[in-house]
C-alpha positions, 0 to 999 in steps of 0.5 A, a space after each residue: 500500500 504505501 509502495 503504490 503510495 510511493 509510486 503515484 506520487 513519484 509520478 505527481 511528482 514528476 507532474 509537477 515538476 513539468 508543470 512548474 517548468 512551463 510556468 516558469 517558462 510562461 512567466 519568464 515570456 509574460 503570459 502568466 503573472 509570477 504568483 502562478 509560479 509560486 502557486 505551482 512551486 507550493 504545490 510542488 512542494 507539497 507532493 514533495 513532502 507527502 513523498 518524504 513522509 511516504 518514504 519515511 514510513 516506509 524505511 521505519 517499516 523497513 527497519 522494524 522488519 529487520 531488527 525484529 528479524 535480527 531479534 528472531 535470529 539472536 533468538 534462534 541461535 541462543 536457544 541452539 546455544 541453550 540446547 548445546 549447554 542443557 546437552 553438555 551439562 546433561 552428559 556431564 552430570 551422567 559422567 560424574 565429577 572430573 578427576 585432574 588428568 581424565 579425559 571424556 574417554 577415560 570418564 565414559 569407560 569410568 561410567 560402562 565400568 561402574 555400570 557393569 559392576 552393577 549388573 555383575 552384582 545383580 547376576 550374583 545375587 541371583 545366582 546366590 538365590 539359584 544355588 540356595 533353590 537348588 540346595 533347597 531341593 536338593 535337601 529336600 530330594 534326599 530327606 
């Protein structure tokens, strides 16, 4: 809307500009009196104004679109940066506190290890209560 503002007067504008040419033309010969001209020149002015505003308007619109585009992408790439953190601090919470001279290769096998120790407990456990169900039965078979 105010691009077809822009244009149309653009186009008044150059209007004018032709008009106020053939004014001074006809003011310089004689046929028209001098106050035409500054009628027209007021006129010209006028268009003028109303173009620079126009323009105007539509630089402001300009601008909010791109410093909101600008806010938009600052957004995006601090929310990348948050998922990058929140990921970083997950995996180091799981991996447990840093010892001086461990590298992240040395914590992950800390953590499989301490994992495995775990299962190996279970299994243990289960079969202590295996050996204890066959020994049952087996006491029980022979009494």
């Amino acid at each position: 809307m105010l691009l077809d503002q822009e244009t149309a007067l653009i186009a008044e504008l150059k209007a004018k500009s032709a008009e106020v040419e053939k004014v001074k033309g006809q003011v310089l010969i004689g046929e028209v009196p001098q106050a035409r001209l500054s009628h027209v020149r007021h006129e010209y002015d006028g268009i003028s104004r109303a173009l620079s505003a126009t323009r105007q308007q539509i630089n402001e619109l300009r601008n909010r679109h791109t410093n909101q585009q600008v806010r938009f992408e600052k957004v995006e790439v601090l929310q990348k940066r948050l998922e990058v953190f929140t990921a970083a601090n997950r995996l180091r919470n799981e991996l447990g506190p840093v010892k001086p001279d461990e590298d992240t290769q040395t914590r992950v096998s800390r953590k499989r290890l301490a994992e495995l120790d775990a299962e190996l407990e279970k299994l243990s456990a289960r079969i202590e209560k295996l050996k204890e169900k066959e020994l049952a039965i087996a006491v029980a078979e022979f009494s």
